[in-house]
C-alpha positions in Angstrom: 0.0 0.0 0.0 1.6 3.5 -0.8 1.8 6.0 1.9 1.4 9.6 2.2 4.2 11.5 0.8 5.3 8.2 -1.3 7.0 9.9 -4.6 4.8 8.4 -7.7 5.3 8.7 -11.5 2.8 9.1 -14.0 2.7 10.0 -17.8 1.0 13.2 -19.4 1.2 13.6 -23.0 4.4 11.5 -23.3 6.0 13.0 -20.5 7.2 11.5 -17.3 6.1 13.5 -14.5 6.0 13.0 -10.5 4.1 13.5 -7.4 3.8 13.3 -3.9 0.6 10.5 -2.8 -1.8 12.8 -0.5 -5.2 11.9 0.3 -5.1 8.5 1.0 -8.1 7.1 1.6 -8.7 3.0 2.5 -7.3 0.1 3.2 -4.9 -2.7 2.7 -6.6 -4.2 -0.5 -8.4 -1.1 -1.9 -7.8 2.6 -1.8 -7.8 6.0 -3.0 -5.4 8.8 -3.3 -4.4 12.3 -5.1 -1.0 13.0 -6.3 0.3 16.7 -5.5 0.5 18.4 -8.2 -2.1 16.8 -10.2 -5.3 18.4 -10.3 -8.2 20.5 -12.7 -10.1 23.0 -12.3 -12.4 21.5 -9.5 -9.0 20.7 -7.5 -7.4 16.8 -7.3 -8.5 14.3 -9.3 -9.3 10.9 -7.0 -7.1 8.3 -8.5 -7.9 4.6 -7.0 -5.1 1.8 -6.0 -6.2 -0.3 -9.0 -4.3 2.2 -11.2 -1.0 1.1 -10.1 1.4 -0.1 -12.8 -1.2 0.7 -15.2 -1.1 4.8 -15.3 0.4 5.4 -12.0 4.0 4.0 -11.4 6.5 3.5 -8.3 9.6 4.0 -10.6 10.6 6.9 -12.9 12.6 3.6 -14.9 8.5 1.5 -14.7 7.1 4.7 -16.4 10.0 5.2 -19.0 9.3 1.8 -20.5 5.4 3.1 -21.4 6.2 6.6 -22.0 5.1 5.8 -26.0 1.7 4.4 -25.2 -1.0 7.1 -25.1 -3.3 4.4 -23.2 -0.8 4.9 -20.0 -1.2 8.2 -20.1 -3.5 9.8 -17.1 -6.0 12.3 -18.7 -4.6 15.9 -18.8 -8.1 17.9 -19.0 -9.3 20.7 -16.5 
């Protein structure tokens, strides 16, 4: 389970980017979270655990390796 404050990557337009996990929300099995620094125009956008390794990443190198597949990406919208 990630923690507050864990250091995440994600991918925006081809880009590797990274955040800080706030908001966690949940338990062991299932949970919620923001990542600082990722947000619109109504604030954070709620991202759940089941994202992991799929558009959220532990590892800058995890992310490189799907930096060319727009389906990785996490939506970049307001």
């Amino acid at each position: 389970m990630l923690k507050e404050g864990h250091l995440v990557y994600y991918l925006m337009n081809g880009y590797v980017m990274n955040g800080k996990v706030v908001d966690l929300v949940g338990n062991e099995k299932e949970y919620t979270f923001s990542i600082e620094g990722y947000a619109g125009c109504a604030g954070p956008h709620i991202l759940s655990s089941k994202q992991l390794h799929l558009t959220v990443f532990l590892s800058q190198e995890e992310a490189e390796k799907y930096k060319d597949i727009p389906q990785m990406y996490l939506p970049a919208y307001c």
